[in-house]
N, C-alpha and C positions, 0 to 999 in steps of 0.2 A: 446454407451458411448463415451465420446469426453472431450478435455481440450479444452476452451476457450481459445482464441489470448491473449498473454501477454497484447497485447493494451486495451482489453476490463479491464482486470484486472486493470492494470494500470490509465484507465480513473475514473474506481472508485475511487483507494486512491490518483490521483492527488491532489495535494495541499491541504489536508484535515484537516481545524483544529479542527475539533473533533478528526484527530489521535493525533496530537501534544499535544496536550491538554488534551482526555481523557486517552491515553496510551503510549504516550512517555515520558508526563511529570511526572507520578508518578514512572518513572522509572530514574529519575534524581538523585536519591542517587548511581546509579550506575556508571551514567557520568554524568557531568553537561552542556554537552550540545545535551541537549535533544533535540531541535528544531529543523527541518528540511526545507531544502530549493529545492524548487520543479522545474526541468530545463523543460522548455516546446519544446525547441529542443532536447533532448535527453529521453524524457518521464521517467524521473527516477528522484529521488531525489538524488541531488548532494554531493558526500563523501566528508567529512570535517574530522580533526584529529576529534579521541574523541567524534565520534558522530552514530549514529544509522542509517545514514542514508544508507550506507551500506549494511549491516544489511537486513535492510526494503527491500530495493532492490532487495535481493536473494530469502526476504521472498514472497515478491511480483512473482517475474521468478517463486518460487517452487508455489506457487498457483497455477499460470497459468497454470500450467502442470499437474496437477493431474488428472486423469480422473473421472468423476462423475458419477453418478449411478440417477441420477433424474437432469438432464440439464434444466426442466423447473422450479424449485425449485430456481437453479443458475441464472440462466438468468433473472427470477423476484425480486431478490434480488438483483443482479447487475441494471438494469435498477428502482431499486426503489430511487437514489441518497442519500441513507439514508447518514450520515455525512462527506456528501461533502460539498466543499464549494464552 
C-alpha cells in the first residue's frame, strides 16, 4: 500500500470546473466566494479572504497522503480525467 505524489492528486483537481461548479458552488450560502483560482506555478489553488480555496488545498495534501488498500482502483480513477478541465 502506497499514497500517491500530491502532484498526481493535484493534476486531477487542477483548475476543475466541475469542482467549482458542482461542489463549491452549492456551498455559496456558507461564503460567497465560492470560485477558485488555480496557480499553475504553485500547483495549488490560490487563498483569497472568504474563500475555500484554502480549504481545498489541505483537502487535496490530506488525499494525497492516505494510504490505499487497492492503488489500481486509484490510479484508474485518477488517470480517467473525469471533471477536469
Amino acid at each position: 500500500m502506497r499514497a500517491y505524489p500530491a502532484s498526481d492528486i493535484r493534476d486531477f483537481f487542477a483548475d476543475s470546473d466541475c469542482l467549482d461548479y458542482l461542489v463549491l458552488r452549492p456551498l455559496s450560502h456558507i461564503t460567497s466566494n465560492w470560485e477558485t483560482r488555480w496557480d499553475d506555478e504553485t500547483w495549488r489553488y490560490q487563498p483569497e479572504p472568504l474563500s475555500f480555496a484554502g480549504d481545498l488545498n489541505q483537502v487535496i495534501e490530506f488525499i494525497a497522503t492516505v494510504v490505499r488498500s487497492n492503488t489500481t482502483l486509484t490510479k484508474t480513477y485518477l488517470s480517467s480525467g473525469f471533471c477536469t478541465s
